[in-house]
C-alpha positions as CSV (number, residue, x, y, z in Angstrom):
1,X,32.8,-95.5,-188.3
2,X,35.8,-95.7,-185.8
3,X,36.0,-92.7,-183.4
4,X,39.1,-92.0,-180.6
5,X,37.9,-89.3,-177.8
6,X,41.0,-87.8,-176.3
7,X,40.8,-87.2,-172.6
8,X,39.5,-89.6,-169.2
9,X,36.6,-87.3,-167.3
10,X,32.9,-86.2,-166.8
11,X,33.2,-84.3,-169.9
12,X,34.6,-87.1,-172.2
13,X,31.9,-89.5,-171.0
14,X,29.3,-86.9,-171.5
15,X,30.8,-86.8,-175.5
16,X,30.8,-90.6,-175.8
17,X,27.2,-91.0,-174.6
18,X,26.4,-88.6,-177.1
19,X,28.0,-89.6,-180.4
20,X,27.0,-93.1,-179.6
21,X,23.4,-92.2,-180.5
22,X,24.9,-91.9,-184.1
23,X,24.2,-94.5,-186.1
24,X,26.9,-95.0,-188.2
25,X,29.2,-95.2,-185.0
26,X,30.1,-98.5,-184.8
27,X,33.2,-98.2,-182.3
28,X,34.7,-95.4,-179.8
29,X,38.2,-95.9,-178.5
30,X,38.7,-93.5,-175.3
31,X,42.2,-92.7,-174.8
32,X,42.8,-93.0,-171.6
33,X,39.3,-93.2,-170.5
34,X,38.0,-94.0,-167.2
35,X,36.4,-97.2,-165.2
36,X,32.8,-95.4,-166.1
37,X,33.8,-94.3,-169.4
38,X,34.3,-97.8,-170.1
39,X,31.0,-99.3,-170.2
40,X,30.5,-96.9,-173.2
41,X,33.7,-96.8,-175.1
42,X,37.1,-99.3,-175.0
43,X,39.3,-97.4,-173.1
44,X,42.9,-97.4,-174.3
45,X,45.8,-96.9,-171.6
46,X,47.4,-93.8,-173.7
47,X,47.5,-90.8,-171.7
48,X,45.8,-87.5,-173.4
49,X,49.5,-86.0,-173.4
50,X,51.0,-88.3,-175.1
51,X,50.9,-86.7,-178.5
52,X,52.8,-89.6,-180.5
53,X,50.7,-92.7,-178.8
54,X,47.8,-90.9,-179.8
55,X,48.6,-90.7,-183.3
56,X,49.8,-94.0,-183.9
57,X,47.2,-95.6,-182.4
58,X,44.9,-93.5,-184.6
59,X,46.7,-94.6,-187.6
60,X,47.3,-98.3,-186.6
61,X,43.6,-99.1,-185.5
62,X,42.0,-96.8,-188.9
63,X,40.3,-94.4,-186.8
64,X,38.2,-92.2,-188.9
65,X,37.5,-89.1,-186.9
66,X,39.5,-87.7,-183.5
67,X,37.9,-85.8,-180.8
68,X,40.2,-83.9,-178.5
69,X,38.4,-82.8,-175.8
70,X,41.2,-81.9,-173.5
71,X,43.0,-78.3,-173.6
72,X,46.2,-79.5,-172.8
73,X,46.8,-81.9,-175.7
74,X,45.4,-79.3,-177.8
75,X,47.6,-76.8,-176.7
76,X,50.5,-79.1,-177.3
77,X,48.8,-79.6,-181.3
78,X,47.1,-83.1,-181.2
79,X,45.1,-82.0,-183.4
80,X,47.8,-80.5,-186.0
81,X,49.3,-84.0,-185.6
82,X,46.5,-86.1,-186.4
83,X,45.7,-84.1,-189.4
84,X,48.8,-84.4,-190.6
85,X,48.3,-88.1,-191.1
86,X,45.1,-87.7,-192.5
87,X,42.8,-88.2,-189.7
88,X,39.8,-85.2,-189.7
89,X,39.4,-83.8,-186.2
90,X,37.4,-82.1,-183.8
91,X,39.1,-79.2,-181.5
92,X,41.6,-76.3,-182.2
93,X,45.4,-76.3,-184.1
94,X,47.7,-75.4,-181.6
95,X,47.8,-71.8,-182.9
96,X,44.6,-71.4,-182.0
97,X,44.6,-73.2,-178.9
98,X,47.1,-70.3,-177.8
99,X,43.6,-68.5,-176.8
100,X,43.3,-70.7,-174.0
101,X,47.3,-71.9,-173.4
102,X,48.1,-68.2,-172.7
103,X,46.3,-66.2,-170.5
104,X,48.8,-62.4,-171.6
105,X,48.0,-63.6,-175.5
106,X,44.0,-63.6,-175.3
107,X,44.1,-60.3,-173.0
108,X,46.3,-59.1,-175.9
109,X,44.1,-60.3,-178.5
110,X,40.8,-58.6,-176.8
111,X,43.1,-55.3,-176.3
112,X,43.8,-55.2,-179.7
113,X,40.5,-55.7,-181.3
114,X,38.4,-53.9,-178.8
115,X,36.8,-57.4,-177.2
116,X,35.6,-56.1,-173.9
117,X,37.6,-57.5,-170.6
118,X,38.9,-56.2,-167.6
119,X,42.0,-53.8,-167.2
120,X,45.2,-55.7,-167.0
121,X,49.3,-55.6,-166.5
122,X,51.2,-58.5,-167.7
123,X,54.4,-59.7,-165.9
124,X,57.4,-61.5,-166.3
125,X,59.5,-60.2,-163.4
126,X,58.4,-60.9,-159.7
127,X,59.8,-57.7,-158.7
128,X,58.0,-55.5,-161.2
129,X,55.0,-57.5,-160.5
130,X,55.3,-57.4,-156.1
131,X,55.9,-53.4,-157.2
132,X,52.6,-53.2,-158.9
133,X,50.4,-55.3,-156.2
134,X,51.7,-52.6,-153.8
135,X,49.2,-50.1,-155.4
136,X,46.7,-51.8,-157.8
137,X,43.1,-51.7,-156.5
138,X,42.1,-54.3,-154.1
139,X,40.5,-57.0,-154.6
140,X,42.5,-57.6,-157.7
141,X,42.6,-60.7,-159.8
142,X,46.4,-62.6,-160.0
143,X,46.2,-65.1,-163.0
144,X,49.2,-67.8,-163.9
145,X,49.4,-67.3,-168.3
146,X,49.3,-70.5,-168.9
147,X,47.2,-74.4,-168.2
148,X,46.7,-74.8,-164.4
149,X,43.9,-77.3,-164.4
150,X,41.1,-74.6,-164.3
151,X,43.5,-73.6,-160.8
152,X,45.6,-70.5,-161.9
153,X,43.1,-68.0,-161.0
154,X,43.4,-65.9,-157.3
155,X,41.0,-63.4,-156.3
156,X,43.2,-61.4,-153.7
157,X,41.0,-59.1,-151.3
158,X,44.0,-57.8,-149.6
159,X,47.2,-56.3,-150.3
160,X,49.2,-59.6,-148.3
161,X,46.8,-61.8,-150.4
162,X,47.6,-60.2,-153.7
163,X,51.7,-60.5,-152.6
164,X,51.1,-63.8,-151.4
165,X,49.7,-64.7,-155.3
166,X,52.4,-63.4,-156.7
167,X,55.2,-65.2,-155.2
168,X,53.1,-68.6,-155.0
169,X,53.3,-68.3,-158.9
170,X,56.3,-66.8,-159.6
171,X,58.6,-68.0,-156.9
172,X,57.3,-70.8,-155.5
173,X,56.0,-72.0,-159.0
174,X,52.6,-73.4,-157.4
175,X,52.1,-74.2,-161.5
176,X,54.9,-74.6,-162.9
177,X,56.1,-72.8,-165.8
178,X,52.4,-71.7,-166.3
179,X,53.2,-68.9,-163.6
180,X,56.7,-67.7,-165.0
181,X,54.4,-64.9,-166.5
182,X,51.1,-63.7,-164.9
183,X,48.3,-61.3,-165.6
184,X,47.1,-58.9,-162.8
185,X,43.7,-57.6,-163.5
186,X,40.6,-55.4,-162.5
187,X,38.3,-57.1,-160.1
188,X,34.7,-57.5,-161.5
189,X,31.6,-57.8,-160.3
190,X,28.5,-59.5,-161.6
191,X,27.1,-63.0,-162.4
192,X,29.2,-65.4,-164.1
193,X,27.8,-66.9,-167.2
194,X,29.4,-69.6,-169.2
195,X,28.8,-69.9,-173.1
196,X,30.3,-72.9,-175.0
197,X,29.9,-72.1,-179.3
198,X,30.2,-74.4,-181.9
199,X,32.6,-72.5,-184.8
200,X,34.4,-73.6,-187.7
201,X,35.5,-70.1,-188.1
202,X,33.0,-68.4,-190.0
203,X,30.1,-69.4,-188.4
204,X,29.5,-69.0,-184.4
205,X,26.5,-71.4,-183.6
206,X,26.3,-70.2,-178.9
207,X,25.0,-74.0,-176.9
208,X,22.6,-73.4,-174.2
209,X,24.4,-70.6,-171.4
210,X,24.9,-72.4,-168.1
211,X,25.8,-71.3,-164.8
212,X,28.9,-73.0,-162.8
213,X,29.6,-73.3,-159.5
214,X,33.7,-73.2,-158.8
215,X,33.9,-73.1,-154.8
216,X,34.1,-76.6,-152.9
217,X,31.4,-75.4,-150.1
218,X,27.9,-74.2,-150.3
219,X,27.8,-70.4,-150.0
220,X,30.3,-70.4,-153.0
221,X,32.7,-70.6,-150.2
222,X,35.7,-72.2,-149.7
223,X,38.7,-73.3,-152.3
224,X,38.2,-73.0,-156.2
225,X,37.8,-76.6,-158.0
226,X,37.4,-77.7,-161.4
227,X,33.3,-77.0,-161.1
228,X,31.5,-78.7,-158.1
229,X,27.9,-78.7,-160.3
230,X,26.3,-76.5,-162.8
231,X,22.4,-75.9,-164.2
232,X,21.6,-74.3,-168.0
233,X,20.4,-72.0,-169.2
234,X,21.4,-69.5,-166.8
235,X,18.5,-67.3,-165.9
236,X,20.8,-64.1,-166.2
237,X,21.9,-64.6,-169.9
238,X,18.7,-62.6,-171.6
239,X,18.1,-63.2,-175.1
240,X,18.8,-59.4,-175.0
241,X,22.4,-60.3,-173.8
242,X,22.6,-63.0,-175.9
243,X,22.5,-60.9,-178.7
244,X,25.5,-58.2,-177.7
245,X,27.7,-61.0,-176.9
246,X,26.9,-62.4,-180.6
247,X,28.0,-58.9,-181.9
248,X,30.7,-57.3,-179.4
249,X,32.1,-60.8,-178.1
250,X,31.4,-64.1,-179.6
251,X,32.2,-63.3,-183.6
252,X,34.7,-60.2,-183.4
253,X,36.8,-63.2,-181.3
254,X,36.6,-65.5,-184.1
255,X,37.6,-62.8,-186.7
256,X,40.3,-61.8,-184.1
257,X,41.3,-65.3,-185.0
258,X,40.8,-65.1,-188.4
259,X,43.1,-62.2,-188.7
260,X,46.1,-63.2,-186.7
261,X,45.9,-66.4,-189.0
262,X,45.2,-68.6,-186.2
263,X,41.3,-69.6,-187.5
264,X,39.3,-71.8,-184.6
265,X,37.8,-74.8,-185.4
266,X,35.8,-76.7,-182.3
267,X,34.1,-75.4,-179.0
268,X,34.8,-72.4,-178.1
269,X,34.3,-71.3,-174.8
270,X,33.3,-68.0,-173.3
271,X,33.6,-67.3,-169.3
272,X,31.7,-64.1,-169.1
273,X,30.8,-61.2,-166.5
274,X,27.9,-59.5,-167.0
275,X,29.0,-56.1,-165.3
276,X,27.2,-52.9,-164.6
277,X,29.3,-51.5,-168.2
278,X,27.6,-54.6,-170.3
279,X,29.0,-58.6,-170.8
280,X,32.9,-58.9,-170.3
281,X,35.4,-61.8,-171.2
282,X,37.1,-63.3,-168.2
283,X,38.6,-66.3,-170.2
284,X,38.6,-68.4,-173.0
285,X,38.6,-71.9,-173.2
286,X,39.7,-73.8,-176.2
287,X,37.2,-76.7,-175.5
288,X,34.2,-77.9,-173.6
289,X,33.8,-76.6,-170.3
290,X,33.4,-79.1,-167.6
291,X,31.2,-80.1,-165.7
292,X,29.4,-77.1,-168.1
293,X,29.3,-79.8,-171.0
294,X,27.3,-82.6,-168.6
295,X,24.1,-79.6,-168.7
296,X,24.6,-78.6,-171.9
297,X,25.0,-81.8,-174.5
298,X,22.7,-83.7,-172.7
299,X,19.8,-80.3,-174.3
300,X,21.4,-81.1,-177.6
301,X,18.4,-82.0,-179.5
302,X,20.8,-82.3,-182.9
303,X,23.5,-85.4,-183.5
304,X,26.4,-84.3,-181.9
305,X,28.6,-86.1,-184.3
306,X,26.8,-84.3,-187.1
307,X,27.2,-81.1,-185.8
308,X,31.9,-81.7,-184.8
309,X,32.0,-82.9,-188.5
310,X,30.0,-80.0,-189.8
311,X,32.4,-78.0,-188.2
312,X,36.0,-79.6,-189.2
313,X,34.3,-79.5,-193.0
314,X,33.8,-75.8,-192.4
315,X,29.9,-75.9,-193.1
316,X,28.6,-75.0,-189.8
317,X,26.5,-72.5,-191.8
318,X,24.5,-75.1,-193.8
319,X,23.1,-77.3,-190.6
320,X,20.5,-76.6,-188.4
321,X,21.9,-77.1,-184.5
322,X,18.8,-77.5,-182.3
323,X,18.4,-77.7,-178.2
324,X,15.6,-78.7,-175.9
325,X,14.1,-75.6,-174.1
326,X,14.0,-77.5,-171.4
327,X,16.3,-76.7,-168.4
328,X,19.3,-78.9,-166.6
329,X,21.2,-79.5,-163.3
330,X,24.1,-81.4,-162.6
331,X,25.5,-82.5,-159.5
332,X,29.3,-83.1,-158.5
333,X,29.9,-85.7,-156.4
334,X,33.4,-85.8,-155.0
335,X,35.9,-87.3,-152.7
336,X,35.7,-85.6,-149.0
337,X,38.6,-82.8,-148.9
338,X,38.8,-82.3,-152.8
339,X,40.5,-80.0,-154.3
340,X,42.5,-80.5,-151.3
341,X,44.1,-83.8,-149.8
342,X,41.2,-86.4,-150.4
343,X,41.6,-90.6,-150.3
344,X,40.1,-92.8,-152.7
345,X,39.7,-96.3,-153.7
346,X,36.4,-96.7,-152.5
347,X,33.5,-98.7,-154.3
348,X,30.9,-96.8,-155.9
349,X,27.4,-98.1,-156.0
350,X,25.1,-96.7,-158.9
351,X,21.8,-98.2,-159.8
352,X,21.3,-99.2,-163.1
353,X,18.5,-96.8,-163.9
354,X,20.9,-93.9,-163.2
355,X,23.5,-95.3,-165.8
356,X,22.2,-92.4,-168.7
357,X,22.2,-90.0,-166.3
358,X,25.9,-90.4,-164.6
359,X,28.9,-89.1,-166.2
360,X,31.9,-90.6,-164.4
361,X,35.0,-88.1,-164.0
362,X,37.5,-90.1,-161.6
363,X,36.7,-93.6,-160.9
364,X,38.9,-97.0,-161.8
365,X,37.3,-100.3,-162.9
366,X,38.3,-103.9,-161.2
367,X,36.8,-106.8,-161.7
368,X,33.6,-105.3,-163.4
369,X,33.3,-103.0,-159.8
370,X,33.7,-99.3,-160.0
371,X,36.3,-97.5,-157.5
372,X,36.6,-93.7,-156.7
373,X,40.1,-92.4,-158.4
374,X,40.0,-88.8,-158.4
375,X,38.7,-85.6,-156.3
376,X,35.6,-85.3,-158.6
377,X,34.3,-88.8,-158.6
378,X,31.0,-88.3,-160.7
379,X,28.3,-86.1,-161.8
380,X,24.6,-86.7,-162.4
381,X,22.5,-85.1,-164.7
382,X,18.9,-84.3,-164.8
383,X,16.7,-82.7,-167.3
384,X,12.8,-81.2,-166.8
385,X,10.5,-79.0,-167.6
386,X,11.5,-76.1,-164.5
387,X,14.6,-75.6,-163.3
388,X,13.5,-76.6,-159.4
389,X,12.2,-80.1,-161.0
390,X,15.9,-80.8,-162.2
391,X,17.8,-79.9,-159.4
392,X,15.1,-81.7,-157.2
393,X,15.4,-84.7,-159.8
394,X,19.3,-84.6,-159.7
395,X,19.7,-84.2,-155.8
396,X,17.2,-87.3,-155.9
397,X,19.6,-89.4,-157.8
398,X,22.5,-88.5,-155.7
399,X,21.1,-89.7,-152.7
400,X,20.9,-93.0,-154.6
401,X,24.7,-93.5,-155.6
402,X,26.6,-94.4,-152.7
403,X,30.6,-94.6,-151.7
404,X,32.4,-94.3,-149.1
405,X,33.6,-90.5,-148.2
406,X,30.8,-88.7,-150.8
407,X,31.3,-85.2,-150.5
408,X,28.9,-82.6,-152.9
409,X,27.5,-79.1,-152.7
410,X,23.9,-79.0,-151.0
411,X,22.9,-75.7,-153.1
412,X,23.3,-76.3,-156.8
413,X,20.9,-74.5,-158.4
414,X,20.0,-71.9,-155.5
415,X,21.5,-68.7,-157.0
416,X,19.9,-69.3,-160.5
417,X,16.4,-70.1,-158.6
418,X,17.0,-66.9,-156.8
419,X,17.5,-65.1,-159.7
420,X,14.5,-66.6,-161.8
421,X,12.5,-65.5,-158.8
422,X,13.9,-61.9,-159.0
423,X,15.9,-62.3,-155.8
């Protein structure tokens, strides 16, 4: 069996090292890949935009099954154009990518079918939106609607901050057309918990809840990033929890779906507050989370490959998806001054023991070396019994991979150990 995985980071390599414990997978193409992805998949130089080179390299090489991991060619409908030359899928139509493309359509969507989520304006006019900022209750949260790389998001504690936000977005255009509209909404409070589901939309089958860690420094402080490390399950998602999320979040989302005719097939994702007035939605994703996927596949005790095609055959219902309860940690490692200004081109040494545990994110590949090429450089995963063995474990591995200009967080792990300890 011929599979392509759509996409070049941690969270693609995470995917391939998974499905290639399926037997019948004789061959992955990764399209574009990455200089780690490529000791585990043939990386094709097709970038994960590219809509049209995707598909005809699908149909020229007889790829039997797709995996796009990515939300924006999922957004842009990969997968609506892969199907339509006959090639079965993994991830979202576009239609239902919309969930995660545009920020003002999923507010909408929870408004409309009583999902719970935080107060909200939506605005397409700077003016009317500086207007509002001049009032609204500080801190308030100022959200570009569309893609930003997992950037659009500003928490404003002041006023100046909030008016700064807006015209960074909507003047400036800090992301592009993603910040012609924005969505200004309530401030919550509460821990963060991230829940990736399987669906083929009828059946919602939650992964293992993890906890992420966004800011670049320890403390949580500093700028946001695309995840600097992440542990599962998160010691604040109760089964208790887990259970109102299945019936006031997790499938009343999917109907949503299901009733504006835009059904969701793949992983969803569910970025959740757990406030004082029960679990809210901060956002959806339309695909795995990342680094959140590096914690959570590698507890998948069921085939992975099983479980996508279960999924894009719409019989979620009639497998059995299993994890470990065991617990995990994962550790960024990055380029010094990511998500800012950060160099790279520097060799990366990784012992060969490590190899199933290290899922490469930005790195090139010359002459069978491996060279940083990106701000998050690697992750590395560990698995055991207590959480405090696997962040141990993982920090323990880190201190064995070595490149010049290493940068990574010192406290993964702390503020789930705190709470497991009823700090």
């Amino acid at each position: 069996m011929k599979v392509l995985v759509v996409g070049g980071g941690g969270r693609e390599h995470a995917i391939i090292k998974k499905i290639k414990q399926n037997a019948e997978v004789h061959k992955i193409y990764a399209l574009p890949g990455n200089g780690g992805i490529s000791e585990d998949a043939e990386c094709v130089n097709i970038g994960a935009k590219d809509i049209d080179g995707i598909v005809r390299f699908a149909v020229e090489n007889n790829v039997d099954y797709a995996i796009v991991a990515p939300d924006d060619p999922l957004v842009l409908g990969a997968v609506d154009a892969l199907e339509a030359q006959g090639i079965a899928c993994f991830g979202p139509r576009a239609n239902a990518a919309i969930i995660e493309g545009s920020k003002a359509f999923a507010k909408q969507l929870m408004k409309k079918y009583a999902i719970p989520t935080a107060q909200y304006e939506i605005f397409n006019d700077v003016e009317a939106a500086l207007e509002y900022v001049k009032t609204a209750p500080i801190p308030t949260v100022i959200k570009a609607d569309g893609l930003a790389l997992g950037k659009g998001v500003i928490i404003a504690n002041t006023r100046d901050e909030a008016v700064a936000a807006v015209k960074s977005m909507m003047q400036d255009k800090a992301f592009g057309k993603s910040g012609d509209c924005i969505v200004i909404e309530e401030f919550l409070t509460g821990p963060e918990v991230s829940v990736l589901a399987f669906t083929d939309g009828k059946t919602v089958v939650p992964m293992v809840s993890s906890m992420d860690h966004k800011r670049a420094l320890d403390g949580d402080k500093g700028l946001n990033t695309g995840g600097m490390g992440t542990v599962a399950p998160n010691p604040y998602y109760t089964a208790e929890i887990a259970n109102e999320c299945m019936q006031s979040i997790f499938m009343p989302t999917v109907q949503a779906m299901n009733a504006e005719g835009r059904t969701f097939k793949g992983c969803l994702y569910f970025g959740l507050m757990l406030t004082a007035d029960g679990a809210k939605v901060i956002e959806y994703n339309c695909r795995f989370g990342d680094p959140e996927t590096q914690v959570v596949l590698p507890l998948l005790k069921s085939d992975l490959l099983t479980v996508m095609k279960a999924v894009t055959d719409e019989r979620l219902g009639e497998i059995s998806v299993e994890f470990s309860d065991e617990n995990a940690c994962c550790v960024i490692m990055a380029s010094k001054g990511y998500p800012s200004h950060y160099e790279k081109g520097f060799e990366i040494s990784i012992p060969k023991e490590l190899n199933d545990k290290v899922f490469v994110a930005g790195a090139s590949r010359s002459e069978d070396k491996l060279y940083t090429n990106g701000g998050r450089v690697l992750g590395v995963t560990e698995i055991a019994n207590t959480l405090s063995e696997a962040v141990a474990k993982a920090y323990a591995d880190v201190e064995k991979i070595d490149f010049a200009n290493a940068y990574w967080r010192k406290d993964i792990g702390k503020r789930a150990l705190d709470a497991a300890e009823g700090k």
